[in-house]
C-alpha positions in Angstrom: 120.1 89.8 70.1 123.9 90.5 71.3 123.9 93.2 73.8 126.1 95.2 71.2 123.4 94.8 68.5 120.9 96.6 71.2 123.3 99.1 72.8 122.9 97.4 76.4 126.2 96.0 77.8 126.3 92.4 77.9 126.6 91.4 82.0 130.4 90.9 82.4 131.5 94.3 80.8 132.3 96.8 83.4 129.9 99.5 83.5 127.0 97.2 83.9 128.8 94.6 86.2 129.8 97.5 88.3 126.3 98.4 88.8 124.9 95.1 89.4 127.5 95.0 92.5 126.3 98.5 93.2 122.6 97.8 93.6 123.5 94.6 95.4 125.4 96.5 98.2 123.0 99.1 97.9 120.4 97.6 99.8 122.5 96.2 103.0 124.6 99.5 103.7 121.4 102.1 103.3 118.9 99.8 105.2 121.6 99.9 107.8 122.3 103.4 107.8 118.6 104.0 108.1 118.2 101.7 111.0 121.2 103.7 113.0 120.4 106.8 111.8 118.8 108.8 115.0 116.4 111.6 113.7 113.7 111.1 115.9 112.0 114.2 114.3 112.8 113.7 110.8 112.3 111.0 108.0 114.1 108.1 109.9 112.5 107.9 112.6 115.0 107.0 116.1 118.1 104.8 116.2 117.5 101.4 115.7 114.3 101.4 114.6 112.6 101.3 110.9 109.9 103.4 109.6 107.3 102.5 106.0 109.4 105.7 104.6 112.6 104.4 105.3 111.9 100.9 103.6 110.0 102.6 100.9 113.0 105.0 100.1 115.3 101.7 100.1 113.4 99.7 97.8 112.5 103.0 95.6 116.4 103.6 95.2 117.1 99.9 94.7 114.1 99.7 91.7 116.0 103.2 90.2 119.3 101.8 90.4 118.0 98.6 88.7 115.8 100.6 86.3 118.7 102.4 85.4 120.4 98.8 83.4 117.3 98.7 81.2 116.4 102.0 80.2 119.2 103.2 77.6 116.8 104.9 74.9 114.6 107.7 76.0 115.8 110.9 77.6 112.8 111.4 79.4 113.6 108.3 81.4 117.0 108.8 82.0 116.4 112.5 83.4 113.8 111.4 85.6 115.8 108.4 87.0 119.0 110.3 87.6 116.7 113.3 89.2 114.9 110.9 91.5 117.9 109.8 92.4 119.9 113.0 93.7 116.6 113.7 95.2 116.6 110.9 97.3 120.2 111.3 97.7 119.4 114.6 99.5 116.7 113.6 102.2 120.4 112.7 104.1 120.6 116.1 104.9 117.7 116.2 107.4 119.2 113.2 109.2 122.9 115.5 109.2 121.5 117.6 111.7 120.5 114.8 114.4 123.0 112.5 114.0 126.1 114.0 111.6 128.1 110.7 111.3 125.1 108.8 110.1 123.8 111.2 107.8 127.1 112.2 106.2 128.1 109.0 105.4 124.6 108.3 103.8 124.6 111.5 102.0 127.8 111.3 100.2 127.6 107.1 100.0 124.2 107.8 98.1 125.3 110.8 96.0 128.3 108.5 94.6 125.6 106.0 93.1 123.4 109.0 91.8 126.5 109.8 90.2 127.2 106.3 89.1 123.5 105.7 87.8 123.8 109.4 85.7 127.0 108.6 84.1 125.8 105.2 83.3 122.4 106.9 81.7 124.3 109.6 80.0 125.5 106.7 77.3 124.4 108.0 73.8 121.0 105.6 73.0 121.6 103.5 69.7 125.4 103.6 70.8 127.2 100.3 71.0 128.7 99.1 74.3 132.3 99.5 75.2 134.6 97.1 73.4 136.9 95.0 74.3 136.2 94.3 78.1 136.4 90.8 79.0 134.9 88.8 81.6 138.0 89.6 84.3 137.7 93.3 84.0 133.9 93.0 84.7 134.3 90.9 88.1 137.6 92.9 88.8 135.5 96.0 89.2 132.6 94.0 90.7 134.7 92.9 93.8 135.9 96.5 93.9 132.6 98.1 94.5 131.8 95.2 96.8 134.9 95.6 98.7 134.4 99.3 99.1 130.7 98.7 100.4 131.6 95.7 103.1 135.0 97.8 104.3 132.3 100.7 105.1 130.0 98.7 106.2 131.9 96.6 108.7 133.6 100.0 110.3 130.0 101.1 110.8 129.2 98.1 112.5 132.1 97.8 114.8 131.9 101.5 115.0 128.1 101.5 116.2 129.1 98.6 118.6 126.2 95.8 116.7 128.9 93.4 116.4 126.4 91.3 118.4 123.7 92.4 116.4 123.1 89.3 114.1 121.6 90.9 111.4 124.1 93.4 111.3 127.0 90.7 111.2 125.1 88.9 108.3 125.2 91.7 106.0 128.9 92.6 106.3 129.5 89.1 105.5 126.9 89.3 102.4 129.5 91.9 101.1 132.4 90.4 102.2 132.5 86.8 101.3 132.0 87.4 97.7 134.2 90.3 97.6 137.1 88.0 98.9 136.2 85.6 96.6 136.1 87.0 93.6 139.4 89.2 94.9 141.3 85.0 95.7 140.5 84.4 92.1 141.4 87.2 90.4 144.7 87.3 92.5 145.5 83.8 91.9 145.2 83.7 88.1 147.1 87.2 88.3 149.8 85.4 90.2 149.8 82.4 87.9 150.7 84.4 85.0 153.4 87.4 86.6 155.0 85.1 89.2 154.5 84.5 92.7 157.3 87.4 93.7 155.7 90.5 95.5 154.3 91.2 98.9 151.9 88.8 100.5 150.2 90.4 103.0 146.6 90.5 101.6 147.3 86.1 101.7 148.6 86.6 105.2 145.9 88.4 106.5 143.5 85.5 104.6 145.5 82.6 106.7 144.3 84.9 109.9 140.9 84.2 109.0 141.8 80.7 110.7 142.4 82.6 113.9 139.2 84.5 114.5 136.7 81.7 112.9 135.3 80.9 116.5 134.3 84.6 116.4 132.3 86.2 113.8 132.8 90.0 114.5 136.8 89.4 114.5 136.5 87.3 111.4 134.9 90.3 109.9 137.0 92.9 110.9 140.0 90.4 109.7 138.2 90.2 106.0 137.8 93.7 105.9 141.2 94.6 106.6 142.1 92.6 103.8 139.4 94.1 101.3 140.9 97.4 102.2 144.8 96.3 101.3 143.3 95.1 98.3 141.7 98.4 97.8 144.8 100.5 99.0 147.3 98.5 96.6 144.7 98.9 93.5 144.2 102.7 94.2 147.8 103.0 94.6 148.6 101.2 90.9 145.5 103.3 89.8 146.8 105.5 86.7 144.6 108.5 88.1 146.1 108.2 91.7 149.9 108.1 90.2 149.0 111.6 88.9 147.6 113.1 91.7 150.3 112.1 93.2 152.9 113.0 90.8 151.0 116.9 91.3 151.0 116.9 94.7 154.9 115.9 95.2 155.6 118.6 92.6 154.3 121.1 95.5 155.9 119.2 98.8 154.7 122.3 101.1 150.8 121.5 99.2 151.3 117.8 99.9 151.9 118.5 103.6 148.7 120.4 104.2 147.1 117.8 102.3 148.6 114.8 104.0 147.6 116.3 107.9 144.4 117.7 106.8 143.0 114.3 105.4 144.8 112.6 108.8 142.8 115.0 110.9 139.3 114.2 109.4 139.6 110.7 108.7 140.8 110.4 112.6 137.6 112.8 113.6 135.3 110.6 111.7 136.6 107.7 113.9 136.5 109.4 117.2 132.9 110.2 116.7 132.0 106.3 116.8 129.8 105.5 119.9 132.3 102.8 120.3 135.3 105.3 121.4 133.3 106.7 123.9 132.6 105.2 127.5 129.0 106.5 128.0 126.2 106.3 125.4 127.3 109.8 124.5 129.5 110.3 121.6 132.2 113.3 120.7 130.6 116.3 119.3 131.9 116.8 115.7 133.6 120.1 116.9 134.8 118.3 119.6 136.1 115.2 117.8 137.6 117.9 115.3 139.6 119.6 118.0 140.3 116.3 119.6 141.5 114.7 116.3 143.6 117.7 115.6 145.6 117.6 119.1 146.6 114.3 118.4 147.4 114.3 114.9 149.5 117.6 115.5 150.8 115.9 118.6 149.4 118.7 121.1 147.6 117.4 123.9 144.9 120.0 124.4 141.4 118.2 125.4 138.1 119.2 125.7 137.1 115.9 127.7 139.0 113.5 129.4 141.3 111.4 128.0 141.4 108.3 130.7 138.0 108.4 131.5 135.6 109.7 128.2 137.3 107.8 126.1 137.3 103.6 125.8 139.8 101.0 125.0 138.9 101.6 121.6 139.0 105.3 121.8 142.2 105.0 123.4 143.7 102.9 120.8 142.4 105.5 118.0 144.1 108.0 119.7 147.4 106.7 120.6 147.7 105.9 116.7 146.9 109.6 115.4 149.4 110.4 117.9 152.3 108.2 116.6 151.0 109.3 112.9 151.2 113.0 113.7 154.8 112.4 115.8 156.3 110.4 113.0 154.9 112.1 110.3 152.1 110.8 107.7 154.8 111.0 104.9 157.3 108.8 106.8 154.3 106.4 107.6 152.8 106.7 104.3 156.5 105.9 102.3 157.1 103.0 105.0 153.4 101.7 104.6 154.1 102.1 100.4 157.4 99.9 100.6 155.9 97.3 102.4 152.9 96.7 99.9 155.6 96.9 97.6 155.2 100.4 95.9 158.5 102.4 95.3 158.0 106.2 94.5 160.0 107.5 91.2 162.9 110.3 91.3 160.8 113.0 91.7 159.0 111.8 95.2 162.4 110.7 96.8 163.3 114.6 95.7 160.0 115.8 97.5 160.5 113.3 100.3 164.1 114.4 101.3 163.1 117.9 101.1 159.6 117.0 103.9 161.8 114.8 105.8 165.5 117.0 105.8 167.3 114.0 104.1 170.8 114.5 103.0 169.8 113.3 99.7 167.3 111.6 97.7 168.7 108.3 97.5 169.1 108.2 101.4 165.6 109.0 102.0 164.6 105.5 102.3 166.9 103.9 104.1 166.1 106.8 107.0 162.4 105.9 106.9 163.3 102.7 107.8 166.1 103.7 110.3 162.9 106.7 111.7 160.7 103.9 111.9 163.2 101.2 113.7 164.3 103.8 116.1 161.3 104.9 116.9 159.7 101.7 118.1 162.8 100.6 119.8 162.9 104.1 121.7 159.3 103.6 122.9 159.4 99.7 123.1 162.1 100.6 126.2 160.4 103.1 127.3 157.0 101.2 127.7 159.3 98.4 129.7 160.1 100.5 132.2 156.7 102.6 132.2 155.2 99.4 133.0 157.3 98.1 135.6 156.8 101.3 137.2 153.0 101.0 136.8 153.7 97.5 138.6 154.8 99.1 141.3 152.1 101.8 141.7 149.2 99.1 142.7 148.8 99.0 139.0 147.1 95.5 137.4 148.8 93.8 134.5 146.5 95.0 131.9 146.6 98.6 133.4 150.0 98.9 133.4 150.5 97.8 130.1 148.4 100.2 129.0 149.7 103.1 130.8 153.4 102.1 129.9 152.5 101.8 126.0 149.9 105.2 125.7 152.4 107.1 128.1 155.6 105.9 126.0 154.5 106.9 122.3 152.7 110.3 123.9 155.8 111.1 125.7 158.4 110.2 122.2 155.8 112.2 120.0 156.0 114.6 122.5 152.1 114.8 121.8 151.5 114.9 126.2 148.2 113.2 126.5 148.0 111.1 129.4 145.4 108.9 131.0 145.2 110.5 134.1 142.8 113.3 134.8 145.6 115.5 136.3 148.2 114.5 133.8 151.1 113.3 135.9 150.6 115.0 139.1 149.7 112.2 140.8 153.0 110.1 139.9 155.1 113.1 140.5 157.3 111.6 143.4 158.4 108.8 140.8 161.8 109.0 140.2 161.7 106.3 137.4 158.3 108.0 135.9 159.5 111.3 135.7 163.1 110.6 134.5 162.0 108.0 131.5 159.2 110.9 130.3 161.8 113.3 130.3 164.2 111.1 128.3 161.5 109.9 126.1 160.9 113.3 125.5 164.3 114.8 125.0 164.7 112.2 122.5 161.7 112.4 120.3 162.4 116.2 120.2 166.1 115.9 119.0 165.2 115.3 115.1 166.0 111.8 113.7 169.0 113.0 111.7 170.3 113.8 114.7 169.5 110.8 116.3 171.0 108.9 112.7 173.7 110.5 113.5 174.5 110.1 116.9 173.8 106.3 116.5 176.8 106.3 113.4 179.3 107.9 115.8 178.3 104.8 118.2 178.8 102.6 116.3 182.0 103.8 114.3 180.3 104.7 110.8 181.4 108.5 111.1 183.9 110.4 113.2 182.2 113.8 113.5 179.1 114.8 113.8 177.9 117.3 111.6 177.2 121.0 112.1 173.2 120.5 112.5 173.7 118.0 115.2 175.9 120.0 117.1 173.4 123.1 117.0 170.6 121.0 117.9 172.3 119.1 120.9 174.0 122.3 121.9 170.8 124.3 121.7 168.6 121.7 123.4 171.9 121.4 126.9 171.4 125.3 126.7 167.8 125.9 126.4 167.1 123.1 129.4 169.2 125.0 131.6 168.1 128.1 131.4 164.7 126.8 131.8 165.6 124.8 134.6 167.4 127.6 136.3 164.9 130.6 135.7 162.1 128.1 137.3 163.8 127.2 139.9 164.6 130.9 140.6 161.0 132.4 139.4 158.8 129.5 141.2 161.0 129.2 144.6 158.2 130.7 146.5 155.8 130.2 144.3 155.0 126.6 142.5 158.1 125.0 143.9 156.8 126.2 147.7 157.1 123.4 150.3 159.1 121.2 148.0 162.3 119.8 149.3 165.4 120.6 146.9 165.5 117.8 145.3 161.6 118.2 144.3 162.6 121.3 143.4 165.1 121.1 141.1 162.9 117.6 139.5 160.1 119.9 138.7 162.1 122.8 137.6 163.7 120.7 135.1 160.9 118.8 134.2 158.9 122.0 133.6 162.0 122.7 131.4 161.8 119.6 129.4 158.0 119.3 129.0 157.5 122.8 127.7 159.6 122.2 124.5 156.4 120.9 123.0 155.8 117.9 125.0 152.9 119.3 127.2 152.9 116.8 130.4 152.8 118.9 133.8 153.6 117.0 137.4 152.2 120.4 139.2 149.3 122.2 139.3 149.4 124.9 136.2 146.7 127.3 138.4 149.5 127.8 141.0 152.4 128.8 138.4 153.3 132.2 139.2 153.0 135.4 136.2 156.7 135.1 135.9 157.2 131.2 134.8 154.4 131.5 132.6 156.1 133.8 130.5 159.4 131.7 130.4 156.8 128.2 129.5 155.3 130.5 126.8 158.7 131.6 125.8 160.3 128.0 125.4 156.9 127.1 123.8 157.3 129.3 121.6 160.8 128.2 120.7 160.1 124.1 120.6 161.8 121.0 119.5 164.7 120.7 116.6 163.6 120.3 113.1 163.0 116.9 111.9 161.3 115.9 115.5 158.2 115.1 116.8 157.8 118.2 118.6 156.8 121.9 117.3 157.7 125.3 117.7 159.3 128.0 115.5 162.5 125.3 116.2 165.8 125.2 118.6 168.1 126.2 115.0 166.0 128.9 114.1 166.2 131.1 117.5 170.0 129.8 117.6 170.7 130.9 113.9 168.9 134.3 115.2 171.1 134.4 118.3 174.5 133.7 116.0 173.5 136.0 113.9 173.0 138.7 116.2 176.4 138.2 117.6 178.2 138.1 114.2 176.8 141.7 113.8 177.8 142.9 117.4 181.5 141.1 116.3 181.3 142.9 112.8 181.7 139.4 110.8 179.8 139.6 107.8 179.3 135.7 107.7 177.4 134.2 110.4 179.7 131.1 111.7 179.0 127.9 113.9 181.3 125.6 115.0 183.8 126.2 112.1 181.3 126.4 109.5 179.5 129.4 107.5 175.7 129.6 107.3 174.4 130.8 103.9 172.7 134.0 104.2 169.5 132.3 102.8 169.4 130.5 106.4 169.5 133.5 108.4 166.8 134.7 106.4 164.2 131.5 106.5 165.0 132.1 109.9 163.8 135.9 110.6 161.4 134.9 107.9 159.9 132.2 110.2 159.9 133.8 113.2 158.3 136.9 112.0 155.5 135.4 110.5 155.0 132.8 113.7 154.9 135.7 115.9 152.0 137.5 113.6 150.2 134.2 113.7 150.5 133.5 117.7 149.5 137.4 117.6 146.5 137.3 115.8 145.3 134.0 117.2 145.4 135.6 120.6 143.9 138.7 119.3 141.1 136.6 118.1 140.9 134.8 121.2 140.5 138.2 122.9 137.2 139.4 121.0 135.2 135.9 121.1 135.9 134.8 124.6 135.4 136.3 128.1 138.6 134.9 129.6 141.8 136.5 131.4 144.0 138.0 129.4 147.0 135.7 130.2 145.1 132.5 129.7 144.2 133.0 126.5 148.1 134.1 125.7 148.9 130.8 127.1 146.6 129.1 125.1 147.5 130.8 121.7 151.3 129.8 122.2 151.0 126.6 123.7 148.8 125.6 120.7 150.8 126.9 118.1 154.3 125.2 119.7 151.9 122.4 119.8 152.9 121.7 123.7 149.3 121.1 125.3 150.5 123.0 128.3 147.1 125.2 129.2 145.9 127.2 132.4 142.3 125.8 132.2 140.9 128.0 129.1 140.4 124.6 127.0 137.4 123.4 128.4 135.9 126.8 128.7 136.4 127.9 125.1 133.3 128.1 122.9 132.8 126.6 119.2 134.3 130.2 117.7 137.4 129.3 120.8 138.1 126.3 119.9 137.9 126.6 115.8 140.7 129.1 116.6 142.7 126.5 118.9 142.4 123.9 115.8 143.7 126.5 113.3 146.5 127.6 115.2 147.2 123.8 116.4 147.2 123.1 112.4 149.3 126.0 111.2 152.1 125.2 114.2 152.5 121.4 112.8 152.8 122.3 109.3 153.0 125.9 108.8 156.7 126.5 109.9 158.0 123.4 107.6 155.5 124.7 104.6 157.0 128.1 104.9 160.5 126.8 104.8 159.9 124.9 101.5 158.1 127.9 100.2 160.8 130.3 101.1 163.4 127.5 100.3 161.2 127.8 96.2 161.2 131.3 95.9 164.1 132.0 96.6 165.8 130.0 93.7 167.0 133.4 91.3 169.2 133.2 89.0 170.0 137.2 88.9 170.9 139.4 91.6 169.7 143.1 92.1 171.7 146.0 92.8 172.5 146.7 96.5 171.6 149.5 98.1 172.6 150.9 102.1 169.7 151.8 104.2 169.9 153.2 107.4 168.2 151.0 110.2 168.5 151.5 114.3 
């Protein structure tokens, strides 16, 4: 009997095939879970060991899942299976509260097949099976699942550090091999009948398999990587991820949120490895949260230290959340999208040129590319010299490298973690050090249409800059030298004591530079006096230009507030800058911006007030500096508590996105087409 005469699918049609692959990756990723899993109270007994119940519960699920293909008639049966199911699904919460990574993964991993299994059950009995799937549809799904299994399962055994662990390295490849091999095929004979034009990055990572053959835990990582560009490129041509996407572009200011809020716990879910840490002691999840957030909003508040808590691998997790959150997911995202050769329609490039302040839609892609060139070429030089100066400091090859690469990127992103305990006191006599930071700085928080156009007045493309660059270059010349100034006169006798004048005036302006968001410090932040903490928290507060890595309520918005205020001293009704006139919707985002910024840095420290038994002044400190996402702190980091330091990631997150967000929301409701009748109220 055909399986559409008896109402069970026939094997290659896709709900069954998918489940076959299901309960074949099934087994491998939950015995594994169960083996790390550390619950040495509960159900699973203690890491890396197994218990009868933990076998039992494997086998049990793997018998339901299998059940599950057979039994299509009674309603009994399919109740109980799918209960069962969920019910096993849920003993993962007892293992949540020993070990959270472990258990979170397992909980959600197994409640996605309970869901699987129900929706396959829920088929009407007597019905027939679903037409018209052929054989490739089947195994295209198949590969899928398998893909998604061995990608998870290969980042929890690199993650767990078991790469040695041979067992462990034969089940990734169980997953792996014929995931990649039914992906080749399917690919091919794709290819074959569309052409051979398109990326081919998914066959270049394949030739790499050649590289790392001599070493089976590389060769896995290599396959994986490919499994999940494979995965990224189907989810991307998926018809139900080109709507989401479609919705979220409608609402740019939603699809920022979005966009760093999935960064943040994607990168917390990494940094919570064992294989980030140094010691057999993994990050907290608060503290992974909080540690995650800082770099993705390119802060550089810690709760543990970043040179010598973290490993290589650590490292290397967070020196990219820190180039993701400097660049910007979105420009990342759109760069990644063109290279896998994905091209958003009309209506992204609109949303795109609104996140990233492009001129226009159509120029929006061109200044990804131009954001993304510049940006490693800025910190490509900048490493150079960071390493030849980390030569010179008694520094080995491999160290040096190292420090010049973390130290370049944290510096352009003006994210200001650095791999020494003490930040950069220690260096603080280097000349070279000191002076490539700062420009490293300085540049990352000049915006990137500034820096476009700077580099087409270079090169001859355009005579004049326009009236943003100006502002922003103006604003940035004035705002350094005030701040260099007012430390120099403020911290004379103070944090600038027994300095010659040339330390001095290096640390003045140095202070200067690295408290427009950057967050670095080359003296000792106990021994700044009440006076040049106020001036940090002020410039803090103020920040980089819009369109840069760095934070803050922006340089344009304080100088449109300044202009402004002089117009109405001058009695101009327009508000004018450098032969231009600002629309009066500017000078209202701007008020708008910094009124509600000051509420929030208010209310944060307010908070911080009740729940923390700190001086008054530190927790000021740490309310601004967190919101201008600086990193700058007096030492109330590692004392905060889990209420503290919830209140340190919120403010962290609403300083990275919550200016921009509430430009593009102001920007949208202010679009009228009707104006009201004025009306004179007295004010002063």
């Amino acid at each position: 009997m055909s399986g559409m005469d008896s109402g069970i699918p026939r094997w290659w049609e896709r709900p069954l095939a998918g489940h076959w692959a299901e309960v074949y990756a099934l087994v491998p990723v939950n015995f594994f879970l169960m083996l790390i899993a550390h619950d040495p109270e509960g159900l699973f007994g203690p890491s890396n060991s197994r218990t009868s119940f933990s076998v039992a519960v494997v086998a049990l699920e793997t018998c339901l899942c299998a059940g599950g293909l057979v039994t299509r008639s009674s309603v009994w049966k399919r109740r109980l299976l799918a209960g069962t199911h969920y019910l096993l699904a849920g003993l993962w919460l007892t293992a949540i509260l020993e070990d959270w990574l472990v258990g979170a993964t397992g909980l959600t991993l197994n409640y996605l097949l309970a869901r699987r299994l129900d929706s396959l059950l829920r088929v009407v009995p007597g019905a027939e099976a679903i037409p018209g799937r052929s054989p490739v549809e089947g195994l295209r799904h198949a590969y899928r699942v398998l893909s998604i299994a061995g990608v998870v399962l290969t980042i929890l055994v690199v993650g767990y550090r078991l790469v040695d662990v041979v067992w462990a390295v034969v089940a990734v490849f169980g997953l792996l091999l014929p995931a990649v091999g039914l992906s080749v095929v399917l690919e091919v004979r794709g290819r074959i009948r569309q052409g051979w034009r398109g990326p081919l990055l998914e066959w270049v990572l394949l030739l790499a398999v050649w590289w790392g053959r001599e070493n089976p835990a590389v060769l896995a990582v290599i396959l994986a990587l490919r499994q999940a560009v494979v995965l990224l490129r189907w989810g991307l041509a998926a018809p139900v991820t080109r709507e989401a996407v479609r919705m979220l572009y409608r609402k740019p200011a939603v699809l920022l949120v979005v966009g760093f809020g999935v960064c943040i716990l994607l990168g917390a879910v990494v940094l919570g490895f064992p294989v980030c840490a140094n010691g057999a002691t993994s990050l907290e999840p608060l503290d992974a949260l909080f540690t995650a957030t800082s770099a993705v909003c390119v802060t550089g508040l810690v709760v543990v230290d970043t040179g010598t808590f973290f490993s290589a691998s650590g490292r290397a997790v967070l020196l990219f959340l820190i180039q993701v959150g400097g660049l910007g997911f979105m420009t990342l995202s759109t760069f990644a999208a063109l290279m896998l050769g994905a091209r958003p329609g009309f209506g992204q490039e609109e949303a795109l040129s609104q996140l990233m302040e492009s001129p226009s839609p159509g120029a929006v892609y061109r200044l990804v590319r131009f954001i993304v060139l510049v940006t490693l070429a800025i910190e490509g030089m900048g490493a150079l010299v960071l390493l030849i100066a980390g030569l010179g400091h008694a520094m080995g090859p491999a160290e040096a490298l190292e420090f010049g690469v973390f130290h370049a990127v944290s510096a352009f992103c003006n994210a200001g973690f650095a791999l020494q305990s003490d930040s950069l006191v220690s260096l603080a006599t280097s000349p070279l050090i000191m002076g490539t930071v700062s420009l490293l700085i300085i540049s990352g928080g000049l915006g990137f249409a500034v820096l476009a156009g700077l580099w087409d007045r270079a090169r001859g493309a355009r005579r004049y800059l326009s009236a943003h660059a100006k502002l922003v270059l103006s604003g940035t010349a004035v705002l350094l030298t005030v701040g260099t100034v007012g430390f120099l006169a403020f911290g004379w006798r103070e944090e600038l004591d027994g300095m010659g004048w040339l330390g001095r005036l290096g640390q003045a302006f140095f202070l200067s530079v690295t408290a427009r968001t950057a967050g670095f410090n080359a003296i000792d932040m106990a021994s700044i006096g009440s006076a040049s903490v106020l001036l940090l928290a002020l410039l803090m507060f103020i920040g980089a230009a819009p369109g840069s890595t760095g934070g803050g309520v922006k340089v344009t918005t304080v100088a449109i507030l300044v202009l402004s205020v002089r117009a109405t001293l001058l009695g101009r009704e327009d508000v004018e800058v450098f032969g231009r006139r600002l629309r009066p919707a500017n000078v209202t985002r701007a008020i708008a911006i910094v009124a509600i910024s000051s509420a929030i840095v208010a209310s944060g420290w307010l908070l911080l007030l009740q729940t923390q038994s700190l001086p008054f002044e530190q927790l000021m400190f740490e309310a601004v500096s967190a919101f201008g996402t600086v990193g700058l702190s007096l030492g109330a980091t590692p004392q905060l508590n889990g209420v503290g330091k919830v209140i340190i990631i919120a403010l962290m997150f609403v300083g990275r996105v919550g200016p921009l967000t509430l430009a593009l929301v102001l920007e949208e409701s202010a679009r009228r087409h009707y104006r009201l009748p004025p009306e004179e109220i007295p004010v002063g």
